[in-house]
C-alpha atoms as one frame of an Amber mdcrd trajectory, in Angstrom:
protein
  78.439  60.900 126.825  76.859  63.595 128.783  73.133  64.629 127.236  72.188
  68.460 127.368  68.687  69.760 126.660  67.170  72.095 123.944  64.212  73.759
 124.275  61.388  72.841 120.992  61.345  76.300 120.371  65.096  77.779 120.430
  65.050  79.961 123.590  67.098  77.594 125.469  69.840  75.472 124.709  72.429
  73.111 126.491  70.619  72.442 129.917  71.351  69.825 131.840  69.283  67.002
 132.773  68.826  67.865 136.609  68.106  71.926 135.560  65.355  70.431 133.085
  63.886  68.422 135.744  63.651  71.173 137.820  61.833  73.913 135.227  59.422
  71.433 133.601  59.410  73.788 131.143  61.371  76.060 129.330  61.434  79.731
 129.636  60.100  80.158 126.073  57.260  78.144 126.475  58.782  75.199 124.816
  59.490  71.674 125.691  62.967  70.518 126.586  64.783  67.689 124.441  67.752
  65.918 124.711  70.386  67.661 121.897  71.401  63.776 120.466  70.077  60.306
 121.518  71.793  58.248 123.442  72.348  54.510 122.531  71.505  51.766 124.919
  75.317  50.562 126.161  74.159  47.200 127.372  72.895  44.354 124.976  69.115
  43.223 125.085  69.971  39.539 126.084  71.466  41.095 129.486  68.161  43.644
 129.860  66.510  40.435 129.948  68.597  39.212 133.376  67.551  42.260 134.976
  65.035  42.832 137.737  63.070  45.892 137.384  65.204  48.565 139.103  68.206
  48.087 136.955  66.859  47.723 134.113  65.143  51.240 134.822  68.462  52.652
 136.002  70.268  51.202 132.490  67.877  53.354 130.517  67.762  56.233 132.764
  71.248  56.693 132.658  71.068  57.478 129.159  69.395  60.327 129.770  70.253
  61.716 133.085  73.951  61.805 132.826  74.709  64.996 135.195  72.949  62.585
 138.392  76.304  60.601 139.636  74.970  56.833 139.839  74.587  56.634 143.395
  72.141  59.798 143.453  70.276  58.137 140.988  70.299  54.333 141.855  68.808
  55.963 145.471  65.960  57.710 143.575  64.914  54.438 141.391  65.199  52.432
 144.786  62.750  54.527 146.999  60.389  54.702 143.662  59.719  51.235 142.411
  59.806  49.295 145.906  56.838  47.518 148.205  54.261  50.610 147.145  53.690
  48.431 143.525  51.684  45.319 144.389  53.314  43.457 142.238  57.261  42.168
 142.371  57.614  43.050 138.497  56.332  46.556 138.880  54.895  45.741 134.996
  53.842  42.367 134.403  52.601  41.455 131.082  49.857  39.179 130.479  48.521
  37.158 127.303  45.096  38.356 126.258  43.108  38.977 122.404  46.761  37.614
 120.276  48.725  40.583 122.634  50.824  41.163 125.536  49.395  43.312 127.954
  51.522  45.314 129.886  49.758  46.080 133.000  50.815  49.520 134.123  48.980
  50.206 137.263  50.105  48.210 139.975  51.135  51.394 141.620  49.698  53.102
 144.713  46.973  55.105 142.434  46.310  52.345 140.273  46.935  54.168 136.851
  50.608  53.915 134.754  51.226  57.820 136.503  52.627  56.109 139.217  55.220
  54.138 137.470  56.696  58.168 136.646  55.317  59.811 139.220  57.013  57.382
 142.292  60.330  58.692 141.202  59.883  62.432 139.950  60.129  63.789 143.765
  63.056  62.304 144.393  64.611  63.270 140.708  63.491  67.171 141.764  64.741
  67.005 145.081  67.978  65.342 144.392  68.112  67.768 141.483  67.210  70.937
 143.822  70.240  70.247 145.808  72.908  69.683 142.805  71.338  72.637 141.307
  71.828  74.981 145.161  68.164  75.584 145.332  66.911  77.220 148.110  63.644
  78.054 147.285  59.976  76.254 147.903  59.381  74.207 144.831  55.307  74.283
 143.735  54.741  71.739 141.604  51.497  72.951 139.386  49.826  70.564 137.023
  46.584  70.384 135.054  45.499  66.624 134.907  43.037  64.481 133.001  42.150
  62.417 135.665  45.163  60.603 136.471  48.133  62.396 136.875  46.859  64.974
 139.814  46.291  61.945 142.048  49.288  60.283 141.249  51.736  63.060 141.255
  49.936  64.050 144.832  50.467  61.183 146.400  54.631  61.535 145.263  54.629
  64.440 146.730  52.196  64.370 149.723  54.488  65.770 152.848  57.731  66.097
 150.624  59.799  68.636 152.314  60.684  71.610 150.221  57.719  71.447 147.848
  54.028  72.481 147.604  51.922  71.203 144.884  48.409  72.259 143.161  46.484
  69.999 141.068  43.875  71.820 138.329  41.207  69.310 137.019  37.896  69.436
 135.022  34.882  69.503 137.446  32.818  67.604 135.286  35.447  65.665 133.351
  36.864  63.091 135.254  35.325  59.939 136.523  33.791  59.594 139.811  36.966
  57.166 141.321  39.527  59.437 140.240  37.685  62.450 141.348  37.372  61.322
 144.450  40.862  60.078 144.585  41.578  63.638 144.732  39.246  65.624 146.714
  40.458  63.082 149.641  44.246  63.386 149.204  46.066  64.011 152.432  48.918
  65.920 152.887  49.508  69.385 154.226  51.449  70.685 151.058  48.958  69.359
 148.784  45.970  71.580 147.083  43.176  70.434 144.303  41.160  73.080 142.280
  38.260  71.578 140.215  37.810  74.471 137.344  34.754  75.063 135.062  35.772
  74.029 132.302  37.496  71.493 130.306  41.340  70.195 130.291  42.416  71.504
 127.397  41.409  75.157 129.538  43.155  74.068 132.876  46.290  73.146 131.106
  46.078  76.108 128.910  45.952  78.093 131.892  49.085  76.312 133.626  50.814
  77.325 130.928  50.128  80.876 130.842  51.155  80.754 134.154  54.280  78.934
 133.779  54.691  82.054 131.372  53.852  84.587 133.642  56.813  86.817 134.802
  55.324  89.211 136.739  53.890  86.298 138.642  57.488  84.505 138.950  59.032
  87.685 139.967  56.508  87.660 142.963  56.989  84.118 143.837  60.478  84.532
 143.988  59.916  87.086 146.584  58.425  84.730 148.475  61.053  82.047 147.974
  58.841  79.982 145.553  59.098  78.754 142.028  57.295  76.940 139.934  58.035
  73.072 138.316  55.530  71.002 136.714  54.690  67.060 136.983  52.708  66.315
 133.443  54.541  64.858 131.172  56.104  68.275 129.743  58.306  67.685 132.303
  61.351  65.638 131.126  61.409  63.779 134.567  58.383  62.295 133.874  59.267
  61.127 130.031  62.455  59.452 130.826  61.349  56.707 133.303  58.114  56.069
 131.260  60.858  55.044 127.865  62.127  52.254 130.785  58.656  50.402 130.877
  58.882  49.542 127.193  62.386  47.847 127.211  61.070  46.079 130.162  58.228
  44.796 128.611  60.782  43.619 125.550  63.139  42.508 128.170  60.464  40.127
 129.278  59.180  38.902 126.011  62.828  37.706 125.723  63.191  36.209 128.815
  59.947  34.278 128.555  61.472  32.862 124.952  58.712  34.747 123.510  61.202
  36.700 120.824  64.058  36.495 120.342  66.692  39.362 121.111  66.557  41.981
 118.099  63.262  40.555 117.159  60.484  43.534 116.344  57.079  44.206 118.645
  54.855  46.780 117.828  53.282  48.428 120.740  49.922  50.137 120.696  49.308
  52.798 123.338  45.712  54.903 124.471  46.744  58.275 124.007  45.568  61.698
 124.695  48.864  64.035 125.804  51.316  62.082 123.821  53.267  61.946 126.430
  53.311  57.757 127.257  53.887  56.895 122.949  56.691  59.596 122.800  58.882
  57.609 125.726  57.874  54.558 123.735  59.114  56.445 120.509  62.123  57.431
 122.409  62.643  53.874 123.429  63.043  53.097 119.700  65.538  55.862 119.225
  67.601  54.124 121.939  67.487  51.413 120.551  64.620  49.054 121.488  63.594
  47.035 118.041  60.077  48.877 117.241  58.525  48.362 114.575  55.050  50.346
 114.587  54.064  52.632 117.137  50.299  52.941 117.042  48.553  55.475 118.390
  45.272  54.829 119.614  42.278  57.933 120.268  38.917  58.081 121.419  36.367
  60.023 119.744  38.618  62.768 120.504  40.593  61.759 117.421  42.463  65.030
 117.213  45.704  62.754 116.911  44.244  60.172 114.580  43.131  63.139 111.759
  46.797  64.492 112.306  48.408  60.991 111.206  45.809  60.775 108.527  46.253
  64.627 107.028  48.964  65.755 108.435  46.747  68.560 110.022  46.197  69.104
 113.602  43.227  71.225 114.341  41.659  71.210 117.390  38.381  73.358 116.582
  36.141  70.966 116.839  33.382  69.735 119.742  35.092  68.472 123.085  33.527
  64.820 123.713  33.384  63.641 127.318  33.789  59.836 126.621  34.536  56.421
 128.981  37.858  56.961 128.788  38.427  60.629 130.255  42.078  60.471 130.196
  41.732  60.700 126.897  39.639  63.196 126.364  41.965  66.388 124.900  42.424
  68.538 122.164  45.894  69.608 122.437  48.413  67.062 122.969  51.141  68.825
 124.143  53.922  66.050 123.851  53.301  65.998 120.292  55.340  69.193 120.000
  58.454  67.186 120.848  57.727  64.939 117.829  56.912  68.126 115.465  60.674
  69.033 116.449  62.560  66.520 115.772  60.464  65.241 112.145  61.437  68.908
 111.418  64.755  68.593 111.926  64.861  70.187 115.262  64.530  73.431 113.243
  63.019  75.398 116.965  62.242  78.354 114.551  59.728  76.638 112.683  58.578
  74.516 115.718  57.697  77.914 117.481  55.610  78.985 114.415  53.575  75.977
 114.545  52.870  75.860 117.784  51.639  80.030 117.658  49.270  78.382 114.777
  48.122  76.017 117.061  47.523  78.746 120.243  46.002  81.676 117.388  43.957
  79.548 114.801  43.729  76.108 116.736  45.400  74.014 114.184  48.562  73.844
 112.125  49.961  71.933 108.931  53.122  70.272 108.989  54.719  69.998 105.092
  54.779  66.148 102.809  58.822  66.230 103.915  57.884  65.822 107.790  54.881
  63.457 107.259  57.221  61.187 105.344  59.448  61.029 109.047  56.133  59.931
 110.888  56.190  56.609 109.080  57.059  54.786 111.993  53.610  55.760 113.675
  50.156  54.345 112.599  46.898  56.398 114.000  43.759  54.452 114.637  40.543
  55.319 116.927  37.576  53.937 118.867  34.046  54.882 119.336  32.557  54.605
 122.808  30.107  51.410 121.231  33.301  50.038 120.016  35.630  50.356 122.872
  32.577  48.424 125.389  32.145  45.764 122.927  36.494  45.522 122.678  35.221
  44.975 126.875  33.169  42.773 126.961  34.587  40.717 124.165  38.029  40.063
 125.918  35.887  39.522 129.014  33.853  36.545 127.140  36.880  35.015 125.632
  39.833  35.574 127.649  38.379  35.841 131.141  40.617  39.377 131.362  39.498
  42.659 131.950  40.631  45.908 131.022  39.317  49.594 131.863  38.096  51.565
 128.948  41.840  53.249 128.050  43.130  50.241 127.563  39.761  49.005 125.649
  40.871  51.372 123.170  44.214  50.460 122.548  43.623  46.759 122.002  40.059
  48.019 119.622  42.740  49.845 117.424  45.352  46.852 118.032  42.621  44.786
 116.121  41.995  47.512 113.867  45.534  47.781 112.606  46.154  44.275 112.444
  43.452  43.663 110.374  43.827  46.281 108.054  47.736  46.081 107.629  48.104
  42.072 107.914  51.090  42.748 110.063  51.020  40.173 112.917  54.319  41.243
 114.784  53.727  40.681 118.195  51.888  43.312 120.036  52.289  45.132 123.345
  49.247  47.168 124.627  49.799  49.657 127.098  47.563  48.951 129.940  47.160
  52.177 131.942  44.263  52.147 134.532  43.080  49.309 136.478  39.528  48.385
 135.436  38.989  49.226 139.325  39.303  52.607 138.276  36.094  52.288 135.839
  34.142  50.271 137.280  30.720  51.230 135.889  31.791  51.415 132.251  33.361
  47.996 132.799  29.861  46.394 134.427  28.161  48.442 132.142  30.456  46.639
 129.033  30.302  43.394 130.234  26.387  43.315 131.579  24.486  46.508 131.798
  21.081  45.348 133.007  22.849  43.111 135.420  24.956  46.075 137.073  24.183
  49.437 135.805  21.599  49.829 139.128  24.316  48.645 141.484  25.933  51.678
 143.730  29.326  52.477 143.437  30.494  50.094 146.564  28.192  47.549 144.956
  30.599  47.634 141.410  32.949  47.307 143.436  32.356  43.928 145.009  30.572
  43.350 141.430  34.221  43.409 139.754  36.071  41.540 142.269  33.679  38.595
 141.293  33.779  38.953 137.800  37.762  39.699 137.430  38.666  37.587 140.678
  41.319  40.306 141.108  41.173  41.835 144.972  39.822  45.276 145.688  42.623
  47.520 145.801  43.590  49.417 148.461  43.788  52.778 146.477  40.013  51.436
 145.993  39.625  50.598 149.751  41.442  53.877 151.131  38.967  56.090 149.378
  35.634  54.834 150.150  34.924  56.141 153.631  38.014  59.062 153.847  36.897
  62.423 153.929  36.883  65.230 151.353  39.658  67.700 152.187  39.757  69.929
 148.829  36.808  71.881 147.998  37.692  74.731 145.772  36.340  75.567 142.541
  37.081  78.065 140.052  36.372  79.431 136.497  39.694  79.651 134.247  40.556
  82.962 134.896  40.741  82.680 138.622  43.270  79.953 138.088  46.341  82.703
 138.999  44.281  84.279 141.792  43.340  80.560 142.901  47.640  79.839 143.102
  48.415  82.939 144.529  46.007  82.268 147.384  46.959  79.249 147.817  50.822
  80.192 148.225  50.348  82.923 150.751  50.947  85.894 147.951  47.943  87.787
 148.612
């Protein structure tokens, strides 16, 4: 069954898979989504004989039907090979009554990578079915973790420039540097004044800007995006859940067509809607919770109903985290609306004019499959420490959140299904809020190289090398800019002025 794609808000309709890919996003400013849901073809006691790789390429199938097998066996094979550290790509591991399922054994040591190794190779396969001929620039606004992940994809790629937008003062000092030290010749980082909510505002507007795309395509250039707007980047991340149920099967810890819940740290939506989308393939899910920070935009929206995102921005622990306008959620808002793209579009001009819309009882009645639940910075450092003390594991303050709210919901709702936490940043990544959790007069004077040796004691897990690569290599990206010199910035940047 071949899938086409529908923009959220009507202006496009039957696109395939590989054009999708290639736009990010849709002419109209809306989000592309497949038309019907496809239906997992194999059963779950043969996912559970699979390695990795074809297990990814059994789900991805589903979706990206107009990419002949043996274009897209190639990309899954050059993605998930000898860069993960791991031979699983996403082991799980027993910790606080849950599974773990350790997401960022990749080359930037944060679950981006386990999208972000294949999207290159889905856009440039796609470029050529499609006849391309022009310069992709991939332009993304990033949190923290996708800009150094989706850099390192496409460091050098032929065909393709990309620019990374981040918050100056709004990302932690690892992933920061992560960036400002990324090699490649096609690769540029601009750290704006401001927060991300305002850099991936202003990626949209420019995404939306057709004078702008009139003048690229001048030049031969045209815009894609790597957040996880971009359907390329959805897709694979809906594979890591059935692998993580694949395993619990495997391991005889369910049984096939038993239930897990799965709890996931969220800020863009983006990594719960592939696990919701895993569901509507078919993966036995019972609740999806979704776990905030003290940004709890998305936790008030599953309590009310209303999503309003006038209120202060909080720089927390867990800076991944920290945004006001979760743009995946639009996807959901479509489809518990009955993929009614009028409406949709309506809501989401609420959201850009007054900074908050309502959705009606009908559509919160479709959103019972979700549970919201948050953590407060004292909260999420205890959840730290605690695991530390008991289980000997450690986590990075994302994933401290999702297991706080793990406890919170099983406590409140009695429901001991068993639990999958997405675990998306190595603690390696955090290192002083970890130390600082675990023993702050012990580490909190300790320099960053210090915490560094510091963790490797405490977790007796080795220094990675994204860790190792970044400590003496030198700052190549040094440009800063307010929001509105973000189309300037680009336009510099690609040789148009």
């Amino acid at each position: 069954m071949q899938i086409l794609y529908d923009s959220t808000r009507g202006g496009e309709t039957g696109i395939l898979a590989s054009q999708a890919v290639l736009n990010g996003l849709a002419r109209d400013g809306g989000l592309y989504v497949p038309s019907s849901f496809p239906r997992l073809d194999v059963s779950l006691e043969s996912l559970a004989e699979m390695d990795y790789r074809e297990l990814a390429f059994q789900v991805m199938k589903l979706f990206l039907t107009d990419y002949t097998e043996e274009e897209l066996r190639n990309c899954i094979n050059h993605a998930y090979d000898d860069k993960f550290d791991v031979p699983e790509i996403a082991p799980l591991h027993r910790a606080d009554g849950s599974w773990f399922l350790e997401l960022f054994h990749g080359k930037t040591i944060a679950f981006k990578d386990m999208a972000l190794s294949i999207l290159p190779y889905l856009m440039t396969t796609a470029a050529k079915k499609n006849h391309i001929k022009n310069e992709i620039c991939i332009l993304t606004a990033t949190s923290g973790d996708t800009g150094k992940a989706a850099m390192a994809g496409f460091a050098n790629v032929p065909g393709t420039q990309i620019i990374v937008f981040f918050p100056k003062d709004g990302v932690s000092p690892v992933q920061k540097r992560q960036m400002v030290t990324q090699k490649g010749e096609n690769t540029h980082v601009v750290a704006i004044n401001g927060n991300f909510d305002d850099a991936q505002t202003g990626v949209k507007k420019l995404f939306g800007d057709r004078e702008l795309e009139k003048e690229m395509d001048r030049h031969g250039i045209q815009f894609s995006s790597a957040n996880s707007i971009n359907i390329g980047r959805l897709v694979p991340q809906a594979a890591y859940y059935v692998y993580a149920y694949s395993r619990l099967v495997k391991a005889g810890e369910i049984q096939a067509g038993d239930p897990i819940n799965v709890t996931v740290p969220t800020g863009n939506f983006g990594n719960i809607l592939a696990a919701y989308y895993a569901k509507q393939i078919g993966l036995p899910i019972h609740k999806l919770i979704c776990a905030s920070n003290e940004n709890k935009v998305l936790f008030d929206f599953f309590s009310t109903g209303v999503y309003d995102r006038n209120r202060p921005f909080i720089l927390t622990s867990s800076p991944s985290m920290d945004i006001l306008v979760s743009s995946n959620l639009e996807r959901l808002i479509y489809l518990i609306d009955g993929c009614d793209a009028e409406k949709t579009a309506k809501l989401m001009a609420s959201l850009s004019g007054d900074g908050k819309y309502e959705i009606s009882p009908e559509m919160r009645k479709k959103l019972e499959d979700f549970y919201g639940g948050f953590a407060d910075e004292k909260t999420v450092a205890e959840t730290i420490s605690d695991i530390y003390r008991k289980d000997q594991y450690v986590i990075d303050p994302h994933t401290a959140v999702a297991a706080a709210v793990a406890r919170q919901y099983r406590e409140k709702t009695g429901d001991h299904t068993p639990m999958v936490i997405a675990s998306t940043a190595s603690p390696y990544k955090f290192a002083r809020s970890v130390l600082h959790a675990i023993d702050a007069e012990k580490y909190d004077s300790m320099s960053d190289l210090e915490q560094f040796d510091a963790l490797h004691h405490v977790s007796g897990v080795e220094i990675p090398e994204a860790i190792e690569e970044i400590k003496n290599a030198p700052v190549r990206h040094k440009t800063v800019a307010d929001v509105p010199e973000m189309k300037s910035t680009v336009c510099r940047m690609l040789g148009l002025q």
